[in-house]
C-alpha positions as CSV (number, residue, x, y, z in Angstrom):
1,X,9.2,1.7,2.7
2,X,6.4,-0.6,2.3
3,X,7.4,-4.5,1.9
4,X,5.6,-7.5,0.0
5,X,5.2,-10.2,2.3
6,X,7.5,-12.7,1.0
7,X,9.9,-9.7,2.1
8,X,8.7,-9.2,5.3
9,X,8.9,-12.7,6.3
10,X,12.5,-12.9,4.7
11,X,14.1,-9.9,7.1
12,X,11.8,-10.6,10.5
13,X,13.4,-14.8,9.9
14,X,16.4,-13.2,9.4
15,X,16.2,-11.3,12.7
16,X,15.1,-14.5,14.7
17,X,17.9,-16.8,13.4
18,X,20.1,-14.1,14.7
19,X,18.0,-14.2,17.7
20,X,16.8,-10.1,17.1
21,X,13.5,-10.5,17.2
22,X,12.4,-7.5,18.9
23,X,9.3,-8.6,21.7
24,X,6.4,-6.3,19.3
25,X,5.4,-5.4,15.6
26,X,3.1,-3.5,14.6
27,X,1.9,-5.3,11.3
28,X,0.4,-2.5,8.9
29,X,-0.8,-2.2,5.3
30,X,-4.3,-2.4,3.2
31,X,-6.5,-5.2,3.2
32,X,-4.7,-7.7,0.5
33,X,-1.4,-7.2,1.7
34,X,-0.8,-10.4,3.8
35,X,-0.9,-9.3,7.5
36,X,-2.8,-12.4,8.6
37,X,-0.4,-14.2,6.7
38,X,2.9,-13.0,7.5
39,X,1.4,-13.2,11.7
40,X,0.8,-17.0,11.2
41,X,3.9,-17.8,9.7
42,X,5.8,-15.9,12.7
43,X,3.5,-17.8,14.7
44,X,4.7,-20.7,13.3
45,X,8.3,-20.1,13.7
46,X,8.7,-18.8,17.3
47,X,6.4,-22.0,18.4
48,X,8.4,-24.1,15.8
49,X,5.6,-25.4,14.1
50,X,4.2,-24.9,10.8
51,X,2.0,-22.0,9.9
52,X,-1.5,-23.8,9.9
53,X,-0.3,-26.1,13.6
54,X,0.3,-22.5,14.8
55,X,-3.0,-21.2,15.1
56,X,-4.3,-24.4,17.4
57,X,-0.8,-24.5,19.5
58,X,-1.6,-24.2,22.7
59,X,1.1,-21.3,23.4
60,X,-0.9,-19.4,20.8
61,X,-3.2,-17.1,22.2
62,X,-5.2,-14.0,19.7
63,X,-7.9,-11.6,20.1
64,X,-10.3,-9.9,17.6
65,X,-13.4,-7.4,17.5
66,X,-16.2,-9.6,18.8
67,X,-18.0,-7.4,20.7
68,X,-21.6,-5.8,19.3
69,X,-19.8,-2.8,18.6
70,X,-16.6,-4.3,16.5
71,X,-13.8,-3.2,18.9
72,X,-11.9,-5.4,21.5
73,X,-12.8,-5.1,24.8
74,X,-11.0,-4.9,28.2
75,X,-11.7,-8.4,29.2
76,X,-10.4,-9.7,26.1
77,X,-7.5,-8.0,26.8
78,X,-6.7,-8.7,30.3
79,X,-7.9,-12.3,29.0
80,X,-5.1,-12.6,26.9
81,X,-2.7,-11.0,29.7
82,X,-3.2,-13.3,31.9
83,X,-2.9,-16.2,29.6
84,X,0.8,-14.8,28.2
85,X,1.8,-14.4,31.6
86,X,1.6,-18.3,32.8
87,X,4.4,-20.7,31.7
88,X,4.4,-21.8,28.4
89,X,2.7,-25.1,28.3
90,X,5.3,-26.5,25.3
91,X,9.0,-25.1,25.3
92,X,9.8,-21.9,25.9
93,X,8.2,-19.7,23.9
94,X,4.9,-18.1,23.4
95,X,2.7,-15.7,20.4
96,X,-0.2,-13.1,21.1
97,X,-1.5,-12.0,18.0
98,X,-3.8,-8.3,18.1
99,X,-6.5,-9.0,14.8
100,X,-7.3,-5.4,13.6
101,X,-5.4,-3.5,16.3
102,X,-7.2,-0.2,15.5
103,X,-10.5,-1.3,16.7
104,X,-9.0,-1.8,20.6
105,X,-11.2,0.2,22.7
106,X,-9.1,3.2,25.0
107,X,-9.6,1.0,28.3
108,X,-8.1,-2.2,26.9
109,X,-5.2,-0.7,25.1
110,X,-4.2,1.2,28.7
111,X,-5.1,-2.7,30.1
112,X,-2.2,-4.2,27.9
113,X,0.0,-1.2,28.0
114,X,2.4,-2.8,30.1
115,X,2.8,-6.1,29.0
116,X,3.3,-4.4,25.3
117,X,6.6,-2.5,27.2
118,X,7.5,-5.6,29.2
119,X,6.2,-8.8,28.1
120,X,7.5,-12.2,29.8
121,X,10.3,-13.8,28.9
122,X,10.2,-15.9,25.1
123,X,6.7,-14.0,24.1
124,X,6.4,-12.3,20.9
125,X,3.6,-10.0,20.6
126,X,2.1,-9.3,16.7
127,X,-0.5,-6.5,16.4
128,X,-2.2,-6.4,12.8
129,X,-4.1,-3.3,11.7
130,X,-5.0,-1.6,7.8
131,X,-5.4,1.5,10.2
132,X,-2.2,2.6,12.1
133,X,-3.1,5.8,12.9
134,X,-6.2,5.3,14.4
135,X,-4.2,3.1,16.9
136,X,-3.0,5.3,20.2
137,X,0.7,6.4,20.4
138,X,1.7,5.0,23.4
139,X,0.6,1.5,21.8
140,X,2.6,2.2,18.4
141,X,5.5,3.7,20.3
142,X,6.4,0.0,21.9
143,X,6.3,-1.7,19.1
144,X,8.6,-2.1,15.8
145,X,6.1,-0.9,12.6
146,X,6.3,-3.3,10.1
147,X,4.8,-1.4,6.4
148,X,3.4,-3.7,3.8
149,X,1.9,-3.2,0.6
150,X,-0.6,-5.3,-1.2
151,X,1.5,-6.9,-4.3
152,X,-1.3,-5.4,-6.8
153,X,-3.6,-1.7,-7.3
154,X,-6.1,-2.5,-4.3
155,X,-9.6,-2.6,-5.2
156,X,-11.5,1.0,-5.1
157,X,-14.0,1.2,-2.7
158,X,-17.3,3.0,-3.3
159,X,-16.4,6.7,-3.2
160,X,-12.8,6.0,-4.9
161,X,-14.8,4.8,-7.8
162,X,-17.3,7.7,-7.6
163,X,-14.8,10.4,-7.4
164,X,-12.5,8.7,-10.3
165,X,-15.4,8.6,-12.8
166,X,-16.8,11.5,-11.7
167,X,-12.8,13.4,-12.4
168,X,-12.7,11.5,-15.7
169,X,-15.8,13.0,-16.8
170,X,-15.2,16.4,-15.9
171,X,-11.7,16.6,-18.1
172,X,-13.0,15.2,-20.9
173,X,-16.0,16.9,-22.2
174,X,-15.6,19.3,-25.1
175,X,-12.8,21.6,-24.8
176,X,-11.9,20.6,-21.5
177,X,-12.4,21.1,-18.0
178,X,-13.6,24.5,-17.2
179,X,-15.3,26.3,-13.7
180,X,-18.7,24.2,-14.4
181,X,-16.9,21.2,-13.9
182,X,-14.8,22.4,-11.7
183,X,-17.6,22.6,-9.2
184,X,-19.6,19.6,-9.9
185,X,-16.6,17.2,-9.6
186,X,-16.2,19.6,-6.0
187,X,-19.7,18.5,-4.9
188,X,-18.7,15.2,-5.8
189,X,-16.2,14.5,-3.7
190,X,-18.0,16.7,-0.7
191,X,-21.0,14.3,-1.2
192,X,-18.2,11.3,-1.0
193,X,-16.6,13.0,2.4
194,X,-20.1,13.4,3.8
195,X,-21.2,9.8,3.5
196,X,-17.9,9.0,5.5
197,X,-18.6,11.2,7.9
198,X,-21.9,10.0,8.8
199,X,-20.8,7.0,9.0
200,X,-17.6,7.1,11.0
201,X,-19.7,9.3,13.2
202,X,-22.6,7.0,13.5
203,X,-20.8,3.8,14.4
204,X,-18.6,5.8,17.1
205,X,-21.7,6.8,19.0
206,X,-23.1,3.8,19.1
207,X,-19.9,2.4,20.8
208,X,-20.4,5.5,23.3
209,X,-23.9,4.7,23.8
210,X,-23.1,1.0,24.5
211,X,-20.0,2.0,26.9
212,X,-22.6,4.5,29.0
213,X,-25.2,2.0,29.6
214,X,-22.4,-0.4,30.3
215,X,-20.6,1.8,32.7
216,X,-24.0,3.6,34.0
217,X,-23.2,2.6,37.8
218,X,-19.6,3.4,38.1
219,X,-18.9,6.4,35.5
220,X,-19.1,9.7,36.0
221,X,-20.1,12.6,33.9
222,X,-16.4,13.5,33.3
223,X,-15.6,10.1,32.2
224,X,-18.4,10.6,29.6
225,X,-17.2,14.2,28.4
226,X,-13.7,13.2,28.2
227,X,-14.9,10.1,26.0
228,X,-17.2,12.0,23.6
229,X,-14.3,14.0,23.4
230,X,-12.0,10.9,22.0
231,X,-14.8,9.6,19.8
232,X,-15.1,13.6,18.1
233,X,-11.3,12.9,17.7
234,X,-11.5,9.7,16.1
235,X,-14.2,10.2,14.0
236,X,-12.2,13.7,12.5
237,X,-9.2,11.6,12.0
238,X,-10.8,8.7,10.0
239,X,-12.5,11.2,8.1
240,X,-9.0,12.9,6.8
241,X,-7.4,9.4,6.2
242,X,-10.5,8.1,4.1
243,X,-10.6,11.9,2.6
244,X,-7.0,11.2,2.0
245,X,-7.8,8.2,0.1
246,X,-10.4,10.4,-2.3
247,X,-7.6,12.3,-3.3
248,X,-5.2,9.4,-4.1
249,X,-8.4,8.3,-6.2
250,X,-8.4,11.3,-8.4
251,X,-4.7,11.6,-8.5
252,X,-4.2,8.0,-9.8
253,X,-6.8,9.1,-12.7
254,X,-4.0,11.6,-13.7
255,X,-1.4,9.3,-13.0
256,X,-2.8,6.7,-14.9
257,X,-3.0,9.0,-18.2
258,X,0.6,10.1,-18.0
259,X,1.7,6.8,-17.5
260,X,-0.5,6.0,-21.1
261,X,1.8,8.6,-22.7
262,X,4.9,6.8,-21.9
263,X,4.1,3.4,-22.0
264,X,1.2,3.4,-24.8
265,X,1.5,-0.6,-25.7
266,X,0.2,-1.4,-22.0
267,X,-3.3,-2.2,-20.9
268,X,-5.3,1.1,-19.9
269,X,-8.9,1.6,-19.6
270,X,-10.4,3.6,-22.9
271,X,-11.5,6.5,-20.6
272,X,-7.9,7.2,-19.8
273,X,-6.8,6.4,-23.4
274,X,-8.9,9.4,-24.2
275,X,-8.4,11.0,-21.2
276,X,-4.5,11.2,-22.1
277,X,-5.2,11.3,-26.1
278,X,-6.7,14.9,-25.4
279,X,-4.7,15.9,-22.5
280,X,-0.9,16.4,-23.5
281,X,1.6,15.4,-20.4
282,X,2.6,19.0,-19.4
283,X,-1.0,19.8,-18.9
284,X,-1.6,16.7,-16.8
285,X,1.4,17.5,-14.4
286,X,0.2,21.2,-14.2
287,X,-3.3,19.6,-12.8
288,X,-1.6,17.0,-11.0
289,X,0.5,19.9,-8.8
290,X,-2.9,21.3,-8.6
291,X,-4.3,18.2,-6.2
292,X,-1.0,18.6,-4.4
293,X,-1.4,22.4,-3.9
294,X,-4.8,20.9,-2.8
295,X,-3.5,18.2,0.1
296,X,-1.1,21.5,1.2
297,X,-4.1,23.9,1.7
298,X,-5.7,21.2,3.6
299,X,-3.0,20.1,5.7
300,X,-2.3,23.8,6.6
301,X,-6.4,23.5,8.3
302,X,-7.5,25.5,6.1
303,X,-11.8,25.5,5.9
304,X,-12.1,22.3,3.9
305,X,-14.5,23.4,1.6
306,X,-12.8,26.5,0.7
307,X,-9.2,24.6,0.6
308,X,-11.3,22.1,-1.8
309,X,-13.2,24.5,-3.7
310,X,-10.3,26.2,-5.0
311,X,-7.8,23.5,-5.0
312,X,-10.4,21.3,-7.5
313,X,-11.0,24.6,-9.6
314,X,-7.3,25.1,-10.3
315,X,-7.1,21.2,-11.0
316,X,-10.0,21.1,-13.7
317,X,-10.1,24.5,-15.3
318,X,-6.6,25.0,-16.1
319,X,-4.7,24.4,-19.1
């Protein structure tokens, strides 16, 4: 279950009082929900030291994306090896904090493999990410996931916003949804899912084009097939988890109307008002099983715009 912060803090204090602390967390959740915040304060408590010393204490060490192409590199990696691996320069203890874990490139996650599994003695290793399943297994697998949650609804990015409206106004023209709008919220979304892909896809082959002219000399052609391999692989599974996130978009328009119903004296937008004023609460769960029928067609691979087409149909023109 995913924690608030404050909570967060509270159990992983707990565990180093009771000297617990496990050598490597895996700090996930969406942007808002304190990751940079809860790392600096357990930062702050290994070193003993308050959260804002931590960050200039010389037994602090961090890396981020600063390479042209966003990700972490190899050398920042074995950088921050070899730093973690001399003596601590005050007490005994020492913090490596991973900004945005999900961007490490395949060659410096292998790099720091080992010191993940078996770091020296008093250091505590934090990785931060709003992506954990773009982050490779054999990363995740050696360190203790810690879930958080943002304390309020996240702010809807540009598809979420497009696919919400575009949901809202195909339920609530007159007489309801019906096949029409069925397929024009459907072209929607695909529109949506494209713009994704291009983009996921575009920014991944840049990184490959940067990594073959930077490794010209000494790769080989399998090197390069194997990697356009991972970056087809990455780029499919962004894609489902931002997909993933259009369908939480729509569902939370449905949600949002039944909660209307039940709690009517709360603050609601006036599309949903009227959204749930002409849509009574059995016909709102009948479309929200619809979307999940949906999510099960598509997680049993079926052709996504056929497992869309229909799913989206069954969600808008029934009654």
């Amino acid at each position: 279950m995913a924690l608030l912060k404050e909570n967060a803090l509270e159990r992983l204090t707990t565990a180093w009082n009771a000297g617990r602390l496990a050598h490597a967390y895996l700090l996930a959740g969406p942007a808002g929900s304190g990751k940079e915040w809860l790392g600096a304060r357990m930062a702050g408590l290994v070193l003993g030291v308050t959260a804002d010393r931590a960050l200039s204490h010389p037994d602090y060490h961090s890396v981020a994306p600063e390479s042209k192409s966003r990700r972490i590199v190899i050398e920042q990696m074995r950088s921050m090896d070899q730093a973690i691996q001399m003596k601590p320069m005050q007490g005994s203890t020492k913090v490596a904090v991973i900004r945005d874990a999900d961007r490490l490139q395949p060659q410096a996650a292998n790099a720091f493999l080992k010191t993940l599994e078996e770091p020296p003695p008093g250091c505590h290793i934090f990785l931060a990410t709003s992506l954990p399943d773009a982050i490779m297994d054999t990363i995740i697998s050696r360190c203790i996931a810690v879930p958080l949650r943002a304390p309020g609804p996240a702010a809807q990015g540009e598809g979420e916003h497009s696919v919400a409206v575009a949901l809202v106004k195909a339920l609530s023209q007159p007489g309801g949804g019906d096949i029409a709008a069925g397929m024009r919220f459907t072209r929607t979304f695909q529109k949506a899912t494209a713009a994704i892909r291009e983009k996921v896809t575009n920014e991944l082959e840049g990184e490959l084009k940067q990594q073959i002219k930077h490794y010209r000399e000494s790769a080989d052609s399998k090197w390069e097939e194997s990697r356009e391999d991972q970056i087809k692989a990455q780029a499919e599974a962004a894609v489902i988890r931002e997909r993933e996130t259009l369908l939480h978009a729509a569902g939370e328009v449905l949600a949002a109307a039944l909660r209307h119903h039940h709690l009517p004296s709360e603050p609601c937008p006036a599309p949903i008002v009227g959204l749930a004023k002409s849509h009574p609460p059995e016909v709102l769960l009948r479309r929200l099983a619809a979307l999940d029928r949906t999510r099960d067609l598509l997680a049993r691979n079926v052709q996504e715009g056929l497992a869309l087409e229909s799913g989206f149909l069954e969600m808008i023109a029934t009654k």
